[in-house]
Every structure is written in structure tokens, then in C-alpha cells.
C-alpha positions, 0 to 999 in steps of 0.5 A: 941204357935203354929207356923203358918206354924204347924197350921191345921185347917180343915174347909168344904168349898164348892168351889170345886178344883179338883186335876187330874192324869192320868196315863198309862200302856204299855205292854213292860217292861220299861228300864231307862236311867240315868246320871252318872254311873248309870247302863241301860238296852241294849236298853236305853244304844243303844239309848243313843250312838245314840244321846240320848233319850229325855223326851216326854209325858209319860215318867217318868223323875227325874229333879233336879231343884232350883225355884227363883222368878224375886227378885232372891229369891229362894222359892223352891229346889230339891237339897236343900231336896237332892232328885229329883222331879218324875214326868210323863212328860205331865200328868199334875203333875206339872205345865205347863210350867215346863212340857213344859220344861223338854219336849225334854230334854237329860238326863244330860242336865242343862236349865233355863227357866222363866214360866209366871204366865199363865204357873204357878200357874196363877193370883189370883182369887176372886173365891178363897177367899172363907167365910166359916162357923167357929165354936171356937170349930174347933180351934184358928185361927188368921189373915195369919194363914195357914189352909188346906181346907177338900179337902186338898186345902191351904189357908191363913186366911184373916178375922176372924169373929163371925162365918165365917172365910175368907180365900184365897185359891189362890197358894201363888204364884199365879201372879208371873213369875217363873224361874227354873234351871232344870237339867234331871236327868233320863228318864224311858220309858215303 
């Protein structure tokens, strides 16, 4: 028997949630500023002797960071995978306040900052628990199964009925503060 957490159930649902990247170019080539004893290039090591460089919009940083929730449990970890997050500051790769913290950041410089929910994954919406066709032939599925909507969207099944399955597509944690230990890792600007 299939644990929950295996089970992938692709069901085509009509509510549309939309995943956006930005990216940008820039014509210089990037230098990087890094923690430790990690080698950069003249003009990041000059800008570090100054003072250091912070993380702005645009800059790809590397943080390593351990979430926990208002229980003092923890529900994710960079350290834990023992690789850090990439992500490029202000293109909205991770959530808000996350963004929001690691802005001005100096490379090396450890925070810990509580977002609320508005600046996470928000409240829980009715508009996300969505009844979707449901044919045996797709599969068994059962109430708290875990399932991946066609758009590769999450959701918990709810009610499973002749043929409709409900399901609630809300971020499981949707309505919770969350707090981040975030330690910058590395800055690379281009």
C-alpha cells in the first residue's frame, strides 16, 4: 500500500493558478560575493572592504534558512537538505516576506524574522477547494490523500464521491505566521 505523501493523482481542474518568473539580463559579467573562504572577483572583494554589499532586487543570493511555525515546529530546512535556497531577490521566487527579508542583507549576516500569513502563503480560500471530475480509472484515492492538480498545483482530498472528487488546493500552510532563521550565504550581481 502506497503511502499518501507517493500518491499522484493528475485530475484536470479548471481553477487556473498561475506560477510567475521574471528574469533579467545585464550586459557585464556578474561577480559574486561569498562567506567563508570562498574566492571573488576584485570588484566584489572591493566592495566588500567597503563595508559590504547588500542583496537588492535583482541579485541572486544563496541563504540558508530553517522555517518553524508559532508551536516552535519546524516544517522546513536548507540546512537539513545541506544545500542552500537560490533565488533572485525581488522576482518573486519565494514568498513576500521572505523576499522582504533577505533584502539589504550583508553576506554572512544571520536574521530571524516572523512573516504574517499576507506575507506568506495568505488565509485559506473557498476559491481553492475546487470539485473536480473523477473517473476509478484515474486511480484510487481516498480522503487526505495528497494529489497534483494537471497545472502541478498540490491538493488534499476532501470528499470523494461517485464521480467528483473534492479537493482543497490551498498551500498547506495557508493562515499560518511563519518564522525564518536566514543566514546570506552569497550575493552574485550581474
Amino acid at each position: 500500500m502506497k503511502s499518501p505523501l507517493s500518491r499522484s493523482l493528475t485530475i484536470v481542474a479548471a481553477a487556473g493558478l498561475v506560477l510567475a518568473a521574471c528574469s533579467s539580463g545585464a550586459d557585464s559579467a556578474p561577480t559574486t560575493v561569498s562567506g567563508g573562504d570562498a574566492t571573488t572577483s576584485t570588484a566584489a572583494a572591493s566592495s566588500t572592504q567597503q563595508g559590504g554589499r547588500v542583496a537588492q532586487d535583482g541579485d541572486l543570493v544563496e541563504v540558508h534558512y530553517v522555517g518553524t511555525l508559532d508551536d516552535g515546529s519546524q516544517f522546513d530546512s536548507s540546512r537539513d537538505r545541506g544545500q542552500p535556497l537560490s533565488f533572485v531577490v525581488g522576482a518573486g521566487q519565494v514568498i513576500g516576506g521572505f523576499d522582504d527579508a533577505v533584502r539589504g542583507m550583508k553576506v554572512g549576516e544571520v536574521t530571524t524574522v516572523r512573516i504574517e500569513p499576507e506575507d506568506a502563503y495568505g488565509q485559506p480560500s473557498d476559491e481553492l477547494i475546487i470539485e473536480v471530475p473523477y473517473a476509478p480509472s484515474q486511480g484510487d484515492v481516498a480522503v487526505g490523500d495528497r494529489v497534483t492538480l494537471s497545472n502541478g498545483q498540490p491538493a488534499v482530498v476532501l470528499e470523494v464521491k461517485d464521480d467528483t472528487v473534492v479537493l482543497d488546493a490551498n498551500h498547506p500552510l495557508a493562515g499560518q505566521a511563519l518564522t525564518f532563521e536566514i543566514e546570506l550565504v552569497s550575493i552574485t550581481r550581474e
